[in-house]
C-alpha positions as CSV (number, residue, x, y, z in Angstrom):
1,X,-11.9,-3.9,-9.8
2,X,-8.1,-3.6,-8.4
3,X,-5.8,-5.8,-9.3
4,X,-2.7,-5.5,-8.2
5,X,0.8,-7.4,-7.4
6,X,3.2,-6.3,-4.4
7,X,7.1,-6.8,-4.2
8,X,9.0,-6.3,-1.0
9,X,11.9,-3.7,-1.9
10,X,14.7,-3.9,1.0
11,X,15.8,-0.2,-0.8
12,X,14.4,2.0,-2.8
13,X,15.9,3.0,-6.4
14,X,18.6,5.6,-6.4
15,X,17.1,8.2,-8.2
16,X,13.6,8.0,-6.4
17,X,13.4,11.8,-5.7
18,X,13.1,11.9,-9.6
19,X,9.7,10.8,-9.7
20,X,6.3,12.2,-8.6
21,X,5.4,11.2,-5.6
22,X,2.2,11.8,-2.6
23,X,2.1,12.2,1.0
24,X,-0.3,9.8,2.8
25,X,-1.8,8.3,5.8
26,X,-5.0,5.8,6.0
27,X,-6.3,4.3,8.7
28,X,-9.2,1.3,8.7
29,X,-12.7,1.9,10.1
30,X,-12.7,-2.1,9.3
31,X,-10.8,-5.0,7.8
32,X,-13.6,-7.2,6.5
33,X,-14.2,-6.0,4.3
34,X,-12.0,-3.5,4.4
35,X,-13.0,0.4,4.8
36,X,-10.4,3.1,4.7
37,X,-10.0,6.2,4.7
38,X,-7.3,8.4,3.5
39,X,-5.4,11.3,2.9
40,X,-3.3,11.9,-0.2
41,X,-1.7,15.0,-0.1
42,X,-4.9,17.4,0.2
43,X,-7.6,14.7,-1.1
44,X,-9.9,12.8,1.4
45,X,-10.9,9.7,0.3
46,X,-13.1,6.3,2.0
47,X,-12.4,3.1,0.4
48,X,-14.1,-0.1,0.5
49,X,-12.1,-3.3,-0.5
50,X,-13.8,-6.4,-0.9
51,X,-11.6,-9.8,0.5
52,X,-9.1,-10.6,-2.1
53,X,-5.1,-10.5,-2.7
54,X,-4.8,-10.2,-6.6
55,X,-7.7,-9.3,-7.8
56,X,-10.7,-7.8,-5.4
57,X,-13.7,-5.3,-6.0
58,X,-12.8,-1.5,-5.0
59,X,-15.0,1.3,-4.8
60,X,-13.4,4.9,-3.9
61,X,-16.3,7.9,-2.7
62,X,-14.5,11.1,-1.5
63,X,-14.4,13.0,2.0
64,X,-14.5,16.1,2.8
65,X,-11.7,17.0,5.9
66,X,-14.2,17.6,8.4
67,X,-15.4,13.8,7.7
68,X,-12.1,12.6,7.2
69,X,-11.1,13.9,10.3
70,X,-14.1,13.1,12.8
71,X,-13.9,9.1,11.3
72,X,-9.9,9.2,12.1
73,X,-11.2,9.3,15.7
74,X,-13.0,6.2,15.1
75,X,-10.4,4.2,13.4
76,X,-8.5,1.3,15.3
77,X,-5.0,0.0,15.4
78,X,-1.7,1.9,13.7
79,X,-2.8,4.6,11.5
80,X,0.0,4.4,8.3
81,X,1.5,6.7,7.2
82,X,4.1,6.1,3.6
83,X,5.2,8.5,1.2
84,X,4.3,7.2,-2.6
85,X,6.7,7.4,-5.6
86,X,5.4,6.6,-9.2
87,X,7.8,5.6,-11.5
88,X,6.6,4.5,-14.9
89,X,7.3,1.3,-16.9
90,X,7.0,-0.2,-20.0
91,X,3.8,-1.3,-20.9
92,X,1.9,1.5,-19.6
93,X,2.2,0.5,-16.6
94,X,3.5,2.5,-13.1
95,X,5.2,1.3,-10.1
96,X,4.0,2.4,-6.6
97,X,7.2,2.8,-4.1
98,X,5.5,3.4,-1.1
99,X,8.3,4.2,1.7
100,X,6.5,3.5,5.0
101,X,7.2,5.7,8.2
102,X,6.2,6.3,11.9
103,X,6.4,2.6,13.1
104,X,7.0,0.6,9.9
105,X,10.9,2.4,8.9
106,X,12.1,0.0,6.8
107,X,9.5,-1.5,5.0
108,X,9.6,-0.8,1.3
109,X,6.2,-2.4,-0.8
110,X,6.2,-1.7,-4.1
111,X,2.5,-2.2,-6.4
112,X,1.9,-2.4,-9.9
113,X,-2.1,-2.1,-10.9
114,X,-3.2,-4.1,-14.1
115,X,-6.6,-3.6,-16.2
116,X,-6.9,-7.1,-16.3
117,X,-5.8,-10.9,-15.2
118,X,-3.7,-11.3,-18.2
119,X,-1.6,-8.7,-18.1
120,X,-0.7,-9.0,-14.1
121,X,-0.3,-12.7,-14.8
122,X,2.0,-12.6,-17.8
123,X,3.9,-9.4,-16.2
124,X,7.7,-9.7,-15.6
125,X,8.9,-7.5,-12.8
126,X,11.8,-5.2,-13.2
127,X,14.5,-6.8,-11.7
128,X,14.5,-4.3,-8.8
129,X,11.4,-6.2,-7.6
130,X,12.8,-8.9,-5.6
131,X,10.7,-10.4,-3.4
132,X,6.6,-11.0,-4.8
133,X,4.4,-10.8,-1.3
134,X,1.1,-10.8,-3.4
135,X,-0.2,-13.2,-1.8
136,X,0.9,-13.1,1.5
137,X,-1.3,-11.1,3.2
138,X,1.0,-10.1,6.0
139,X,1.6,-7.3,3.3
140,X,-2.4,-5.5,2.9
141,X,-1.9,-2.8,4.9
142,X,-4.9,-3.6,6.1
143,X,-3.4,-6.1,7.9
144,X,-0.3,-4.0,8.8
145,X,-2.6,-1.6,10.5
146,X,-3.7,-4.4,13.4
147,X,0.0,-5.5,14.3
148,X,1.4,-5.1,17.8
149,X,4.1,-3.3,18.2
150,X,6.3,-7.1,18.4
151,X,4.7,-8.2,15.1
152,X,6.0,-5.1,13.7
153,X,9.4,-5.5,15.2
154,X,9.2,-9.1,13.8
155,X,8.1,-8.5,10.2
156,X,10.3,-5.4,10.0
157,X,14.0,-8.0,10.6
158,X,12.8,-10.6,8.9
159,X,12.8,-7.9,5.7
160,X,15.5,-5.9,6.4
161,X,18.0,-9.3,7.6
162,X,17.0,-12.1,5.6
């Protein structure tokens, strides 16, 4: 089970280069439900996501490149590609930074996993997470994967000027 919430960041902390961080690109066989696949650094991975914004099932089974690679052909819309910082926080816990690239400059998501319902619901966000997008779903990048190159544009100023 993943459960997750997501802040819009309009920058990312100073001292990001600080913090371990992985190179990735995914791209979506399907949206519903959702299958990915995806590289992180060197590991190949296919995901399945059931429909969901807080909480939804997720089941991870790994790739090989070969496989990665020949279903990457198959994939439609915008492949994304981010660069993911983990920064821990109290509780445990770990912020995801993701700084998205080739298409989507600008946009800054930020994710923080919970092992349960409590904890995400009784969370308090550093107060460098602005803006909660959990549930607005514009924000999966499953969804971000099927905009136009206008949605994009669209999405991208009302973040970065509002």
């Amino acid at each position: 089970m993943e459960i997750e919430r997501k802040f819009l960041m309009k920058m990312p902390p100073r001292n990001l280069s600080s913090y371990d961080c992985a190179q990735i690109e995914q791209a979506y066989l399907c949206t519903k439900p959702v299958i990915r696949i995806r590289k992180k650094n060197d590991e190949y991975i296919l995901t399945y996501k059931s429909v969901g914004l807080l909480e939804r099932e997720e089941l991870e089974v790994p790739l090989d490149e070969k496989s990665y690679q020949h279903l990457l052909k198959k994939c439609d819309g915008n492949v994304i590609t981010k660069t993911r910082y983990f920064i821990p926080i109290e509780d445990g816990l770990t912020v995801e930074v993701d700084i998205f690239k080739h298409g989507f400059d600008g946009l800054i998501i930020a994710e923080v996993e919970f092992p349960d319902l409590e904890t995400a619901t009784s969370f308090r966000p550093p107060v460098w997470l602005k803006t909660e997008v959990t549930q607005d779903a514009r924000f999966q990048n499953s969804n971000l994967c099927q905009m136009t190159d206008n949605e994009r544009i669209t999405i991208l100023r009302e973040i970065l000027y509002n």
